[in-house]
N, C-alpha and C positions, 0 to 999 in steps of 0.2 A: 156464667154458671160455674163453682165449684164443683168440679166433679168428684173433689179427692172425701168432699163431704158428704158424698153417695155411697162411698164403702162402708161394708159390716165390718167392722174390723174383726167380729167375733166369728167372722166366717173368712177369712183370708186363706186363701189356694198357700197351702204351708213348702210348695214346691212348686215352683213356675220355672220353665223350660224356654227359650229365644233362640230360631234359628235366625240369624241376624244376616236377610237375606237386604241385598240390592245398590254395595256401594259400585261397585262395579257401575249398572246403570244409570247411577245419580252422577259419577263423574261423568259420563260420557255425556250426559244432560248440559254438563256445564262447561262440556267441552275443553276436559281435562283428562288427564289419564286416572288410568284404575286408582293406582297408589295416594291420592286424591281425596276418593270416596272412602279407602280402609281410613286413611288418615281422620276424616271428619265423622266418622263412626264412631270412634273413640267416646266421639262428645256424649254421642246417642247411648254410649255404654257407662258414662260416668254417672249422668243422668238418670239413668235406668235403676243402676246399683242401690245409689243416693236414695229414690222415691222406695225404691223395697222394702231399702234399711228402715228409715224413718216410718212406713208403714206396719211395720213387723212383720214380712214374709220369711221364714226361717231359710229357707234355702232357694237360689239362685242357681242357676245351669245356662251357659252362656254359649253357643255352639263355633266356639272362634275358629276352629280349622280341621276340615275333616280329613280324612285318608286320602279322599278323590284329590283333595286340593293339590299335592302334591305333585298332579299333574299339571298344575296350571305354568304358564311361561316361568322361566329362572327366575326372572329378573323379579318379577311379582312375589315369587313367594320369598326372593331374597328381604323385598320392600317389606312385607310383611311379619316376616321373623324379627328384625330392624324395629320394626313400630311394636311387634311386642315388649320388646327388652324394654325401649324406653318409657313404654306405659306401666311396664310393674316397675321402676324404679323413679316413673314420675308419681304415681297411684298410694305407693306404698302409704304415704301421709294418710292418703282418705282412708284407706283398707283402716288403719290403724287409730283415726280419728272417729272412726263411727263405729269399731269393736266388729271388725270382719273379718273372718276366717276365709282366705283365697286355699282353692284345693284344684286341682287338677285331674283329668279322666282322659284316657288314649294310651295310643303306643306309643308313651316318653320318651322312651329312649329312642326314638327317630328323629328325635328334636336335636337341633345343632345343638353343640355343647354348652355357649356361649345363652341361648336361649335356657335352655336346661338349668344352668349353673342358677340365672337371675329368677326363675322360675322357684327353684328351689328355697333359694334364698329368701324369699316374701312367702313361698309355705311354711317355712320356719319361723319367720317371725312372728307372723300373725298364727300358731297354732294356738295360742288359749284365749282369743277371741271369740266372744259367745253371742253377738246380737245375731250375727246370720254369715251362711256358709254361703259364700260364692264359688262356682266350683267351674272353671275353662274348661271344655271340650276341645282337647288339642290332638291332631293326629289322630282321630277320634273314627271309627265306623262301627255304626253296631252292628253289624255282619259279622265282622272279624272278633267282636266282644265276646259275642255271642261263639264264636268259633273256639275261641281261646279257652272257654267256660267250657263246652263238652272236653275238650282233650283235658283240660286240669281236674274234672271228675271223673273222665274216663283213666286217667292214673291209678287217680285214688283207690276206684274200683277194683281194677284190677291188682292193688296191693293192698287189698281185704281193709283199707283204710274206711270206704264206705259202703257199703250194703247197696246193690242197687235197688233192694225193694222199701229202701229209706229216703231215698231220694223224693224230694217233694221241692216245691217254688222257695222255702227260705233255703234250702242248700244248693239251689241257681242264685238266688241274690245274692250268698256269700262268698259266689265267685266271679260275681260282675265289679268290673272297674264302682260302680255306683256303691256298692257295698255297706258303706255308710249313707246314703243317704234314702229318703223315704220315696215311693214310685211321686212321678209329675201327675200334678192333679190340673196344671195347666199350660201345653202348649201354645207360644206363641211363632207366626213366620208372618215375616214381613214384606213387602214388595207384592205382594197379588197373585205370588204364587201357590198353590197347593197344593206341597208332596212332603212327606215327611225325611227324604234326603240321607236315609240312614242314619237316626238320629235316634238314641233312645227305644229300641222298635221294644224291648221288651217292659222299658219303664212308664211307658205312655200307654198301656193295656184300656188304662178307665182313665186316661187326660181326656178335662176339654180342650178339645179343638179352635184357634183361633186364627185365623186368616185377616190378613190387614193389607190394603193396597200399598200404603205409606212406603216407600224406600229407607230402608235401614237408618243415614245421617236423619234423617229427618224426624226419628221416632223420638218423642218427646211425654214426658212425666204423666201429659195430660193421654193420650192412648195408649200408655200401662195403665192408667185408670180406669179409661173406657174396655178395656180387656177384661177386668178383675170384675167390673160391673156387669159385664156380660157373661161372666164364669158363674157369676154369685145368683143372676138372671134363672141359670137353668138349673134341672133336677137330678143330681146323682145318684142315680138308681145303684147299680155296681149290680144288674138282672134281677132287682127286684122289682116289682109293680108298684104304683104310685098307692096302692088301700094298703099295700104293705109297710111302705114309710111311713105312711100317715098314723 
């Protein structure tokens, strides 16, 4: 069965969310070390991008390394920073083969330089790429997003720049990292866990929800499909009643 010819295309989730949870657990499955599982993710991320583009989902959010991560062993997040560099300078082709714009979201500049620099570089080349925004969650917590956003309008405030009886939700969006892009209309996490991880807390307001047993390497073209069909499945109310849409 085709799944991919069960989507509306006229109803496509215009912003879909991946916490790209489980390589960890699938290496130690195969009785390999961590670095292993990021390594074969990659796939699952090439994959991913590919089936979006060619679907037209306009925007892409890819949750590659949170603030917590930071904590995890040296060695791991050395491995990690490593497989970044070389996936945006092996990637760069596809980015540019299929007319995608890579964007980034996080505290940047905690990023090694060498990471930073290659990061930078494939944002710049790909900026007037128009099929769909890919945007990496790197160094990323929305805690902290969220944090940085009251103290940079609480400035403002306080230097008569804004009004606080002006303040309303587009003058929080246009001081979230997301800022360009539209809220997620669909979360995906993978591995059979379900928490949202600090991820998005204020752009996933009205996401569907999707939970997947699958292990990160594993996630493949055809369960973005069954996701999208399951998004497209349910009723976006956004608190109105079902006589009201109707």
């Amino acid at each position: 069965m085709n799944l991919k010819e069960n989507i509306k295309l006229n109803r496509l989730p215009k912003h879909i969310a991946i916490i790209m949870d489980g390589n960890g657990r699938w290496a130690k499955q195969q009785g390999m070390l961590r670095a292993f599982g990021h390594e074969n993710g990659t796939k699952a991320v090439r994959q991913t991008v590919e089936a979006c583009a060619e679907l037209g989902v306009e925007n892409l959010t890819l949750y590659a390394f949170s603030t917590e991560n930071w904590n995890r062993p040296k060695l791991e997040v050395q491995t990690l920073m490593k497989l970044l560099v070389s996936s945006l300078k092996k990637e760069i082709s596809t980015l540019q083969n299929n007319n995608i714009k890579l964007a980034a979201i996080g505290n940047l500049n905690t990023l090694p330089k060498k990471v930073y620099g290659e990061l930078t570089d494939v944002i710049n080349k790909t900026a007037n790429n128009s099929r769909m925004t890919l945007t990496l969650a790197l160094s990323y917590g929305s805690r902290e997003e969220l944090l940085n956003t009251v103290k940079e309008i609480s400035i403002k405030v306080k230097n008569n720049i804004i009004s606080p009886e002006n303040i309303e939700e587009s003058i929080i969006n246009e001081h979230l990292y997301t800022q360009n892009l539209p809220d997620v209309d669909l979360l995906i996490r993978t591995s059979g866990e379900q928490r949202i991880s600090n991820f998005l807390l204020w752009q996933i307001a009205y996401a569907e929800l999707y939970f997947i047993k699958v292990l990160w390497p594993d996630f493949t073209k055809q369960h973005l499909y069954e996701a999208i069909i399951e998004y497209q499945k349910r009723e976006r109310r956004f608190g109105k009643t079902s006589e009201q849409l109707s």
